[in-house]
C-alpha positions in Angstrom: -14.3 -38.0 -28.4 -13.8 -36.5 -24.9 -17.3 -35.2 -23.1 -17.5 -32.4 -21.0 -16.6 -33.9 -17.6 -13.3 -35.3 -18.8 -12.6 -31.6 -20.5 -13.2 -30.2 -17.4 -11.0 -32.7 -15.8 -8.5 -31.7 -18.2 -8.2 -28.5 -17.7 -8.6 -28.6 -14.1 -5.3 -31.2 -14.5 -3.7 -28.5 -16.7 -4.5 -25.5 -14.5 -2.7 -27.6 -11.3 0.2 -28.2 -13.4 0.8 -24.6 -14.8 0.1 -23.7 -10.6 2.9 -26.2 -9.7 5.5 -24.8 -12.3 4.9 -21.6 -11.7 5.2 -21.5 -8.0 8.6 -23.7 -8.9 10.1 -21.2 -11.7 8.4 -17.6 -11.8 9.2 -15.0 -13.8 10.8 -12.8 -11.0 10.4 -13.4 -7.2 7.6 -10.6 -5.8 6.1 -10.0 -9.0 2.1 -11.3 -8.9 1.2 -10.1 -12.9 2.9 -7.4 -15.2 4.3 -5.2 -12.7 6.5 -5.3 -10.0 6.9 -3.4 -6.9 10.4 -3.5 -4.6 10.1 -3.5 -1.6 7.1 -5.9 -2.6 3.8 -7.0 -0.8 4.1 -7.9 3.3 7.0 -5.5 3.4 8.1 -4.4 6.9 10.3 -1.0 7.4 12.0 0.3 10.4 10.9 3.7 11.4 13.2 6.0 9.8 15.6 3.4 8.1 16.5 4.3 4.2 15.2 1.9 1.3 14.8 2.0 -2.4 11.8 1.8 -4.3 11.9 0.1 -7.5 9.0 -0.7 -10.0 9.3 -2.2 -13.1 6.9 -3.0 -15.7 7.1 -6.1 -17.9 5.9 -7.2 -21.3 6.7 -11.1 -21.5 6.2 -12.9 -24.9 4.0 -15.6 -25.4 5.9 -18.6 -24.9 9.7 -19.6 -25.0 11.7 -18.7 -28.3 9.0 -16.0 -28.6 9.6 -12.4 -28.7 9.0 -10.2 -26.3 7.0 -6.8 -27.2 7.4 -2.8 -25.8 6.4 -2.3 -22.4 4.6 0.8 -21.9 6.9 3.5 -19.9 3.8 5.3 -19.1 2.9 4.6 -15.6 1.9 5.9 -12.1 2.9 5.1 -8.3 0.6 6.0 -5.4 0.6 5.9 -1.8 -2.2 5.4 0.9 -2.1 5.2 4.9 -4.5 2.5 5.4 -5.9 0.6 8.7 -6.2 -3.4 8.4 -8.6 -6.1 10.3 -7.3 -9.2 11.8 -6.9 -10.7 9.0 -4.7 -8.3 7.1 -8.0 -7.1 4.8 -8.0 -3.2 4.5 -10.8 -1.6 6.3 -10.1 1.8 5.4 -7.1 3.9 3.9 -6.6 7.4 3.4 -7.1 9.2 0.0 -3.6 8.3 -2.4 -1.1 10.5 -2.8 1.8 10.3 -5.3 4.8 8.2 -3.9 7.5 11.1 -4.8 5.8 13.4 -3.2 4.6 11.8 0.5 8.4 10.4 0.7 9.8 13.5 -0.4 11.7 12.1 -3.1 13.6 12.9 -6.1 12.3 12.2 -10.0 14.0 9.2 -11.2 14.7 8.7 -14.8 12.9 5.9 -17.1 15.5 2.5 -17.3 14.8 0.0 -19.6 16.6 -3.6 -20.2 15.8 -7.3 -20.6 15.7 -10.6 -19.5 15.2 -14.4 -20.1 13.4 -16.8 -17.6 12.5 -20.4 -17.5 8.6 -21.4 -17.1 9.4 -24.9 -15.3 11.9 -27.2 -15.2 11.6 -29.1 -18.3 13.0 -25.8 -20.3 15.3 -25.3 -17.5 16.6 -28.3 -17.9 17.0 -27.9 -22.1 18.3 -24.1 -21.3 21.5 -26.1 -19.5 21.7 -28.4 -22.3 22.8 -25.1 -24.7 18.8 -24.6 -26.0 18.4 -20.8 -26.6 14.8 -21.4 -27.2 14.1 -22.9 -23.8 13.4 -19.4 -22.0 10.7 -16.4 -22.4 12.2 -12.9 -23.1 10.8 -10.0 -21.3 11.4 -6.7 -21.8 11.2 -4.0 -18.8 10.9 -0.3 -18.5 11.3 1.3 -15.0 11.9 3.5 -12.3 13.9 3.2 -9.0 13.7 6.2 -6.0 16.6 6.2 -4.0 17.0 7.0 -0.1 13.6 6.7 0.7 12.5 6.7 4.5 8.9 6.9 6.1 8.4 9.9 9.3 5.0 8.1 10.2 4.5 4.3 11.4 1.7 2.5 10.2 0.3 0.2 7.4 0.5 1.5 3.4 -0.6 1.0 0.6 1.4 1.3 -3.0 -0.7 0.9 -6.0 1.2 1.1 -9.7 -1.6 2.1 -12.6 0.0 1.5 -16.0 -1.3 0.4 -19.2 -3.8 2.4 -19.5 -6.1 1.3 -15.9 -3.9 -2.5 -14.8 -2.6 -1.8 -11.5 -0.9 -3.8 -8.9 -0.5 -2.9 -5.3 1.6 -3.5 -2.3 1.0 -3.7 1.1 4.3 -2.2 3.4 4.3 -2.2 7.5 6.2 0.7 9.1 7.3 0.0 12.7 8.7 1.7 15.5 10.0 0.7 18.3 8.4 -0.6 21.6 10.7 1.3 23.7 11.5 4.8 24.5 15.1 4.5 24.4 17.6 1.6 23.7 17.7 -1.1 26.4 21.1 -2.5 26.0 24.3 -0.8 25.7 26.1 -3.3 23.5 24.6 -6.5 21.6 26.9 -9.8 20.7 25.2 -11.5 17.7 27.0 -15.3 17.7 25.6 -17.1 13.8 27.1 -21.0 13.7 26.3 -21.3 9.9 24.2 -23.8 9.0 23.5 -24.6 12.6 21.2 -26.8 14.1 19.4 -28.6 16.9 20.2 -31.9 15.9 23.9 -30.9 15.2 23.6 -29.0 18.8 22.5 -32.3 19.9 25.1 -34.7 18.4 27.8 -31.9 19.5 26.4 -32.5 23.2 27.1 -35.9 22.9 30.4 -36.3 21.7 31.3 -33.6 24.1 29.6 -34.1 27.7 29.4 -36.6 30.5 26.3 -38.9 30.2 25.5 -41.3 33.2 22.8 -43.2 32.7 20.9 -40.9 30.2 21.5 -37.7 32.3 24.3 -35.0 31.0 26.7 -34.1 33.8 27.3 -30.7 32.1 26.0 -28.7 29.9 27.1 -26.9 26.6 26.9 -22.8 27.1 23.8 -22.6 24.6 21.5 -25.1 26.9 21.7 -22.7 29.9 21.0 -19.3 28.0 18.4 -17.4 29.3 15.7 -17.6 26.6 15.4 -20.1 23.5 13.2 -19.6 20.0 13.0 -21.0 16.8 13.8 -18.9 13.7 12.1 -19.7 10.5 14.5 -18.9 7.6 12.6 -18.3 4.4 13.5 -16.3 1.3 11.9 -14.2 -0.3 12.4 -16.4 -4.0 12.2 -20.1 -2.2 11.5 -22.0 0.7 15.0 -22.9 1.0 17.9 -20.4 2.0 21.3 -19.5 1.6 23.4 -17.8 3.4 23.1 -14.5 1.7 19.6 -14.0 1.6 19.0 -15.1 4.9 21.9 -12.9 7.1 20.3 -10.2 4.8 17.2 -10.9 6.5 19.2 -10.5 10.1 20.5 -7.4 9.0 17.8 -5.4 7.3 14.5 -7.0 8.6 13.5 -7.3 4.6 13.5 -10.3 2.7 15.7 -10.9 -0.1 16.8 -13.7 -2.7 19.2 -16.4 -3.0 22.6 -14.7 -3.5 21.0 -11.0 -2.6 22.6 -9.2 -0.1 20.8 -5.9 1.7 19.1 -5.6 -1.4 16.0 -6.6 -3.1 16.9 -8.4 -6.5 15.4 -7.0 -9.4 15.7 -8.4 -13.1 18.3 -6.2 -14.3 22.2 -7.7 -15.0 23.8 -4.6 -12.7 24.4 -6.4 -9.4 25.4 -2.8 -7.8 21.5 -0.9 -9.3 19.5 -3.2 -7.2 16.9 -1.5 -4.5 18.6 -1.4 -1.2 18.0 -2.0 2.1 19.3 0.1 5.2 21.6 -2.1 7.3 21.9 -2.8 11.4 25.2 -1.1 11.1 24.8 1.6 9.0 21.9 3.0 11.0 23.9 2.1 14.2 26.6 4.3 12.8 24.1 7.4 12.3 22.1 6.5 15.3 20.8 10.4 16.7 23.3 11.6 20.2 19.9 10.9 22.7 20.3 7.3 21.8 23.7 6.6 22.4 25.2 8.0 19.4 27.3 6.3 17.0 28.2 2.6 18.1 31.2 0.7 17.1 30.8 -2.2 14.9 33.1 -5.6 15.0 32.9 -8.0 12.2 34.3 -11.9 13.1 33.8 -15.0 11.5 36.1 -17.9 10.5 35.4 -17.7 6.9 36.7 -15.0 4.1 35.7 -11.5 5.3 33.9 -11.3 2.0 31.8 -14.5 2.8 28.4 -14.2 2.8 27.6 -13.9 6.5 30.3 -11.3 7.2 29.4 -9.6 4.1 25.9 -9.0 5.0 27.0 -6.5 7.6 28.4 -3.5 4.8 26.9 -4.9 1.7 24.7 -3.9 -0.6 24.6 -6.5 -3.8 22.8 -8.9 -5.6 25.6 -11.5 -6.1 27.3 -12.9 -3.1 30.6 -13.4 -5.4 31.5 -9.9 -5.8 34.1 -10.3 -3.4 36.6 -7.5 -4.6 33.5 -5.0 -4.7 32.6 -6.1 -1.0 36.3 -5.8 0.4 36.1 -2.3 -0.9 32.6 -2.0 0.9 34.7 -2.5 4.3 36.2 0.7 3.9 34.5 3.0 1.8 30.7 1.6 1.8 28.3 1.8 -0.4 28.1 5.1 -2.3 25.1 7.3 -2.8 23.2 5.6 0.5 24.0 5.3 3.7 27.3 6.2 6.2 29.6 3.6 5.8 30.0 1.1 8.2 34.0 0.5 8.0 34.1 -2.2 11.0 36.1 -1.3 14.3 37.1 -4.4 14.6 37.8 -6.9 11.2 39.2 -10.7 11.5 39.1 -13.9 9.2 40.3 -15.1 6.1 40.1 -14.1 2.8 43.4 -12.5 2.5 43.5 -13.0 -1.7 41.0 -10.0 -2.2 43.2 -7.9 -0.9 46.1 -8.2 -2.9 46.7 -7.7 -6.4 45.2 -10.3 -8.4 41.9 -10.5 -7.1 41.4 -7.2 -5.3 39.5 -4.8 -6.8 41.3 -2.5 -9.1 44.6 -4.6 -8.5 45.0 -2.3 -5.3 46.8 -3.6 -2.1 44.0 -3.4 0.6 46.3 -3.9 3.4 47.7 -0.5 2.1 44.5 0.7 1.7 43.0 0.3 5.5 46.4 1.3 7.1 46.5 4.3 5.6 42.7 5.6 5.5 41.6 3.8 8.1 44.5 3.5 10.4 44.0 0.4 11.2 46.9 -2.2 12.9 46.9 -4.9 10.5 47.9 -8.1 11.8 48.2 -12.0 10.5 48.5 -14.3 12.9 47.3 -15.2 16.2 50.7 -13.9 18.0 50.2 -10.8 16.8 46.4 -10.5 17.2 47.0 -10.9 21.0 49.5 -8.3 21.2 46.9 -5.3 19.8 46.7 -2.9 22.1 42.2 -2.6 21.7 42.5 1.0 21.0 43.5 1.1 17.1 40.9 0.1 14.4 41.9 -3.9 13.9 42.1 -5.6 10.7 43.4 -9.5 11.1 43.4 -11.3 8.2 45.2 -14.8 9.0 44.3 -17.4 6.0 44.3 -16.3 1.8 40.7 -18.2 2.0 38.2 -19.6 4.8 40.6 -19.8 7.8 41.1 -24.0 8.3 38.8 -25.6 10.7 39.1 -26.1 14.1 40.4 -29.6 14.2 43.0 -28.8 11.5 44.2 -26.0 13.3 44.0 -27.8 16.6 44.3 -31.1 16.5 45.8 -32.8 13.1 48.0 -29.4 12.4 49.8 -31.1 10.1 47.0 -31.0 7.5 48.4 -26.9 7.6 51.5 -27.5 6.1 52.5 -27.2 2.3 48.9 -24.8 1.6 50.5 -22.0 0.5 47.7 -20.7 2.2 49.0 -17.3 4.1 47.2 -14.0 4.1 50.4 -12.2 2.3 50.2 -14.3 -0.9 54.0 -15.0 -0.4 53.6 -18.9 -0.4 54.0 -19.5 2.8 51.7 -21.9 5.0 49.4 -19.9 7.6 50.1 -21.7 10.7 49.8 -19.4 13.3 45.6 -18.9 13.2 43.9 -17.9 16.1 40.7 -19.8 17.1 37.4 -18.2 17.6 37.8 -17.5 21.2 41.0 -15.6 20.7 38.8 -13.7 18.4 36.3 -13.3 20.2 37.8 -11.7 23.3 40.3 -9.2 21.6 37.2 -7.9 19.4 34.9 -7.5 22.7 38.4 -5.6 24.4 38.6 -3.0 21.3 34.8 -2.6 20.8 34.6 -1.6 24.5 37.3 1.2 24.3 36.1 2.4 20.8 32.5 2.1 21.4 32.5 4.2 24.7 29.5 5.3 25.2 27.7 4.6 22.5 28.5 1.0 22.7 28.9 -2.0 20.2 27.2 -4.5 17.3 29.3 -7.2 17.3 28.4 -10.1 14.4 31.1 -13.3 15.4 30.2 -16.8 13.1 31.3 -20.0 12.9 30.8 -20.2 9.5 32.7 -23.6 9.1 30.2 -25.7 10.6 28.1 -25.4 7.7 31.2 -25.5 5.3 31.9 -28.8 6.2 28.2 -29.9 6.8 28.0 -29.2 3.0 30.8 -32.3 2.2 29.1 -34.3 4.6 32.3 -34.2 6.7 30.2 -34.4 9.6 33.2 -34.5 12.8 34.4 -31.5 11.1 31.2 -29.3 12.0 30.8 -30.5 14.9 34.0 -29.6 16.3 33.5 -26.1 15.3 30.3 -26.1 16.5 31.7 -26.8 19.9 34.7 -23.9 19.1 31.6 -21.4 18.4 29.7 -23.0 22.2 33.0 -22.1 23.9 33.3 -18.5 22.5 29.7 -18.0 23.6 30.7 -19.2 27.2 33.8 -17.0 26.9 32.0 -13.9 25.8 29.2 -14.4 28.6 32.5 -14.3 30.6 33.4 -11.4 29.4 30.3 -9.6 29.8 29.5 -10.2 33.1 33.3 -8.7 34.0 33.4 -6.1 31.9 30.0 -4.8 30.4 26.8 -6.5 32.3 24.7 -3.8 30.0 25.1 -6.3 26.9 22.2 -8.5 24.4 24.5 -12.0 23.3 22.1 -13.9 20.8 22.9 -17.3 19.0 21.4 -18.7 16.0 22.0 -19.9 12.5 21.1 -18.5 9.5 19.3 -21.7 7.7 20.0 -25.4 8.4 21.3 -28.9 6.8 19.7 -31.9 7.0 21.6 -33.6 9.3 21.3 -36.5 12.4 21.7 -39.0 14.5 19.9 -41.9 14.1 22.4 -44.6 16.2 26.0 -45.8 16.7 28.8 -47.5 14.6 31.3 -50.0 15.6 34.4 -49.2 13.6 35.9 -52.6 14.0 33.2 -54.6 12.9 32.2 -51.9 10.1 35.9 -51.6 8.5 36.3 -56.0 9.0 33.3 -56.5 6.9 33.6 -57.0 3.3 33.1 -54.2 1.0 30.3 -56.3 -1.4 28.5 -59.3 -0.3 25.8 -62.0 -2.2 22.9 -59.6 -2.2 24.5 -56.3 -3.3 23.4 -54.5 -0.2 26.3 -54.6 1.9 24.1 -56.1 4.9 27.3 -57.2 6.9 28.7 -53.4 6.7 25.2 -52.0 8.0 24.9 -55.0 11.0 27.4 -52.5 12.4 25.1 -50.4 12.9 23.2 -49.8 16.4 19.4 -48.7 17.0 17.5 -48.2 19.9 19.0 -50.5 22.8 21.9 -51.8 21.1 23.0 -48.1 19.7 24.5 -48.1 23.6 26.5 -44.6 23.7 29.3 -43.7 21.6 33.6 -43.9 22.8 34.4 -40.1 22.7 35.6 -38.8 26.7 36.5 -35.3 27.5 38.8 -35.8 29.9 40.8 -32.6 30.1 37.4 -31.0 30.1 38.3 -28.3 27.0 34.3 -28.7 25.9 36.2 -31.2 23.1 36.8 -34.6 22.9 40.1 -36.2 24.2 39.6 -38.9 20.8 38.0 -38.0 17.9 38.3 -41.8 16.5 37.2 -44.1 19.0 35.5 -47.6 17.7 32.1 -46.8 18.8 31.2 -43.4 16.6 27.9 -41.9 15.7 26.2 -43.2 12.5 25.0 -39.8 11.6 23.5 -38.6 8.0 21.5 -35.9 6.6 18.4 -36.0 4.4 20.1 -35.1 0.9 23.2 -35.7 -0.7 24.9 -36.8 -3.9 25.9 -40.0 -5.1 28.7 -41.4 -2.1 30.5 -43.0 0.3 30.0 -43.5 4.1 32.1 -45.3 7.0 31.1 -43.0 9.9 35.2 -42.1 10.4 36.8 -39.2 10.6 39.8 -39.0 8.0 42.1 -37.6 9.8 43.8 -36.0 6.6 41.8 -33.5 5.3 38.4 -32.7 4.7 35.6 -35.3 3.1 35.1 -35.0 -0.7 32.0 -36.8 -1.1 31.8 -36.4 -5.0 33.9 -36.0 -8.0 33.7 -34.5 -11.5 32.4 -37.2 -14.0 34.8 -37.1 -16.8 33.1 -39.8 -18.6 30.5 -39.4 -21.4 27.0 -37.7 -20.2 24.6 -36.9 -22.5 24.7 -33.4 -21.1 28.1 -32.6 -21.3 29.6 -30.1 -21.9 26.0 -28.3 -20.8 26.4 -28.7 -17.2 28.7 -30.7 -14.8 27.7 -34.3 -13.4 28.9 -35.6 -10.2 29.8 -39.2 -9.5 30.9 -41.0 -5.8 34.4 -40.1 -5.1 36.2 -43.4 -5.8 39.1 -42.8 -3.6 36.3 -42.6 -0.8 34.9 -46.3 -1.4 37.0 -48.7 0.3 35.5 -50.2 3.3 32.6 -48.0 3.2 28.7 -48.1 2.4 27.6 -47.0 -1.1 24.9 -44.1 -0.9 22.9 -43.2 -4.3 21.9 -39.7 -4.0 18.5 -38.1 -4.3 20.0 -34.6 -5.7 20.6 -33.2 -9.3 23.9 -35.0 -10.7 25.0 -31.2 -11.1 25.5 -31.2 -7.3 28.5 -32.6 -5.6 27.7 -31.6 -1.9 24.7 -31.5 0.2 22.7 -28.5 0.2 20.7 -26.5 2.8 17.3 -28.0 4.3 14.0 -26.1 4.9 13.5 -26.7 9.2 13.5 -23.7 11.6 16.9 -23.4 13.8 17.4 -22.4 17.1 18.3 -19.1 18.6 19.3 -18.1 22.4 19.7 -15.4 23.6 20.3 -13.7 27.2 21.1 -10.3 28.6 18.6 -7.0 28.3 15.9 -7.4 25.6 16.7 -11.2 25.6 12.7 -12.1 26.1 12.1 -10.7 22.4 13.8 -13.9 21.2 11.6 -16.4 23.2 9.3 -17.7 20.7 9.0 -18.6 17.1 9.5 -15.9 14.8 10.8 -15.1 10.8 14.2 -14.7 10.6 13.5 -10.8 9.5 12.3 -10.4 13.5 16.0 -11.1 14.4 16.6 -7.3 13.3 13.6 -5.4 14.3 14.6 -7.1 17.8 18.3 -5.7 18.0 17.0 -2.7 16.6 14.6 -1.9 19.4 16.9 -2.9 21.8 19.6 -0.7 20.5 17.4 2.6 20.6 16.7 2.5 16.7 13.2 3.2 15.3 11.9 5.3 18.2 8.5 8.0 16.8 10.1 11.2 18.4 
């Protein structure tokens, strides 16, 4: 029989475990018990932007395969002004008043729907195996106040009382701005997707002059007035994607994996979500003493629909409502805010546009000429010929627009894509690189800004897109393509518009370095498999410390790239996660790196959920990596560490330091005269 200590031991054990799983797999993000409050606890608003309200309360059942019971749709929302201590206790509030009333808001009708979630990930797993038993139903009733906006600054305090005397409560921050009128005239917000020091670092190398350990030049980024470090947290997990986390740089709230300018609740509508007021949409109804309205220029060498661009206009709680979010471009979100419909509009994603994907089966092209009057252009020759007065739409690829050493260097890797913007089957060969970009967006925001200036968002989104397949020359060359559109645009701003913020960051990071050097003719002369199975002759190609020497790449022509992206000495480079396989430190020179395939052999999962395996035409002559992911991924994913962000110009001191990615907006706010008391 067991005796008291080793029950308590027990249960202690058991309490730790149910802690760890349900920090892993919760039954909503921002819900602490039964109730749930959007926007939830540690909030922070913008003085005067819109936002939704949303609470719902849940009745769970009792364990998976269970059923759920009625929630009760009786309940009650208060607010409180309230004045915190150092250490974020409340000291004192005011006496509560109902939400409706201090926000001035309309009643809201009772919703009700359901759900399913996993408790940890031994049921998640059996849910992907086809068990319908493996989740807990929940059934929700709730409420959601639309258009919401605070007059006052301050700390509050939102309690819900419901079933009969529970209650949960939130704590929100309303901020206004530090200044009394906007600082900066324009703002230049560069995001290199997936971006980060030690890819800045390995892009420095292949790129600059080293003498004996000291750079000769410098990348753009290294001589920018200030540097922080952004710390890129969801609100759902430690780990970010791209929605959530240019979300964060365009609403100062948090949001969830896939969420964008929303807060997710548990609903199946992607479109009913609470929402967030955007940088853009307030830019665009900024009051006359500020500026007035500014124009707003959308860039980025993905789809326009992609999740970075996307983030600017949206409002949704999947990512991959791509026809929804090309409409969003030019007509915005109804029932909100203005819309944003973008001055200026270039990169790929050409298919949502046309019949067949777009929404409604409308031509979009049509769509923006007509209501929008926008020139419409898809290629590089006739992006440069725009004449920076009209509205500008470019569209140039049917998808992400190839990367920069496709487009650049190995063109031929273009050819037989049936890739063009038109959907005619033609091959886009004519793209324009991010500088080209760059400078004819800047030239049209100028002249249609006037005045009230610009918000221009311009990513490389491909450095990440290839950082995912571990095709690591890939991101760095556009890496370096999103350094020399920084160095153009600092050009152009100190010629034409002196009055102007330019920020870089990323919006999360991979786990990538550089731990050393490869020589390619001893690596490739080595056999594949030796005695011991470890492949010790490959990896003696390897060099550390003092015999990693420096790698062969030479800038001659002194572009900010490399004359020869395959010399014999190369980087031995990696990142800290990645499926099953297959490394020789060379760049193939074909087309992009396609670490894993689709096991179509026998898995006891299958048909459940997909399994990876090492890509076998990948194999010969290189090292064999096992991976340390789920065999449902085939690419690495994103990594937890802070990434850098630089910034100069007016305001450019409010990005010294470490900060949450959610202080990337209040900053451009400020400095763009939003959020002022008067």
């Amino acid at each position: 029989m067991l005796n008291s200590k080793s029950l308590l031991l027990l249960a202690t054990l058991s309490a730790l475990l149910n802690q760890v799983q349900s920090d892993q797999f919760t039954r909503h993000p921002g819900c602490p018990d039964k109730a749930c409050i959007f926007p939830p606890t540690s909030a922070e608003m913008l003085l005067g932007a819109k936002f939704d309200v949303r609470v719902e309360i849940h009745d769970e059942a009792s364990g998976p395969g269970k059923t759920a019971g009625k929630p009760n749709p009786e309940f009650e929302v208060s607010i409180a002004k309230v004045r915190l201590n150092d250490d974020g206790k409340i000291v004192s509030e005011s006496k509560p008043v109902p939400l409706v009333q201090y926000l001035r808001l309309e009643p809201a009708p009772l919703e009700s729907w359901n759900f399913t979630y996993f408790p940890d990930a031994n049921h998640f797993w059996k849910g992907q195996t086809g068990d319908k038993q493996a989740s807990i139903p929940v059934n929700v009733v709730s409420k959601v106040w639309r258009r919401a906006s605070f007059r006052h600054s301050g700390d509050f305090k939102v309690t819900v009382k419901y079933n009969n005397g529970e209650k949960t409560e939130a704590l929100w921050k309303v901020r206004k701005s530090q200044f009394k009128k906007r600082i900066a005239k324009n703002a230049i917000f560069f995001i290199g997707d997936g971006m980060t020091t030690p890819m800045i670092s390995a892009a420095r190398v292949i790129s600059r002059k080293n003498v004996n350990g000291k750079y000769q030049k410098w990348m753009q980024m290294d001589r920018m007035e200030e540097m922080g470090h952004v710390i890129p947290c969801g609100l759902d997990a430690l780990i970010t994607d791209s929605a959530n986390s240019a979300s964060a740089y365009n609403t100062g709230h948090k949001s969830s994996v896939n969420g964008l300018g929303v807060y997710a609740d548990t609903s199946d509508d992607p479109f009913d979500d609470p929402k967030q007021e955007l940088l853009a949409e307030l830019l665009r109804r900024r009051e006359k003493k500020q500026g007035g309205p500014a124009a707003i220029g959308v860039v980025t060498t993905a789809e326009v629909q992609d999740a970075t661009p996307a983030a600017v206009v949206s409002h949704t709680r999947r990512r991959g409502t791509k026809a929804e979010i090309t409409d969003f471009f030019i007509h915005g979100v109804k029932n909100f805010s203005v819309p944003v419909r973008p001055d200026v509009l270039l990169g790929g994603g050409g298919s949502y546009f046309l019949p067949g994907k777009s929404l409604n089966k409308a031509n979009y092209y049509d769509i923006f000429r007509k209501e929008g009057g926008y020139n419409v252009v898809h290629s590089k020759t006739d992006l440069l010929k725009h004449n920076n007065k009209d509205p500008l739409l470019g569209i140039f690829h049917k998808g992400n627009m190839d990367v920069w050493l496709d487009r650049n260097v190995y063109k031929d890797n273009l050819k037989g894509k049936k890739s063009s913007p038109l959907g005619d089957g033609s091959d886009a060969l004519d793209q324009p690189n991010l500088v080209d970009m760059t400078i004819t967006a800047l030239n049209t925001l100028k002249k249609r800004g006037g005045n009230g200036g610009f918000f221009a968002m311009i990513e490389a989104a491909s450095i990440d897109k290839m950082m995912h397949p571990l095709d690591f020359h890939r991101g760095l060359a556009d890496l370096l393509e999103l350094d020399n559109a920084v160095k153009a645009a600092l050009e152009w701003v100190k010629k034409n518009d002196p009055d102007t913020l330019v920020v870089v960051t990323a919006d999360h990071g991979h786990g990538f370095d550089v731990y050393g050097t490869v020589d390619t003719e001893f690596f490739n002369a080595a056999p594949d498999n030796d005695e011991s199975g470890t492949q010790i002759e490959k990896r003696g190609a390897i060099g550390i410390y003092e015999t990693a020497g420096w790698p062969g790449y030479k800038d001659e022509d002194g572009d900010g790239f490399p004359d020869n992206w395959t010399p014999r000495v190369t980087l031995a480079a990696g990142t800290v996660n990645f499926p099953n396989y297959h490394e020789t430190f060379q760049l193939n020179t074909t087309r992009v790196k396609n670490p894993a395939i689709l096991d179509k052999g026998t898995h006891s999962h299958k048909p459940a959920y997909d399994s990876y395996i090492a890509n076998p035409d990948e194999a010969e002559g290189a090292l064999h990596r096992t991976g340390n992911l789920p065999v449902s991924e085939s690419q690495g994913v994103h990594s937890l560490q802070d990434v850098p962000v630089f910034a100069s110009g007016p305001g450019a001191h409010l990005f010294g330091r470490v900060m949450d990615n959610t202080e990337i907006f209040f900053n451009f706010a400020q400095v763009l005269g939003l959020g002022n008391d008067d």
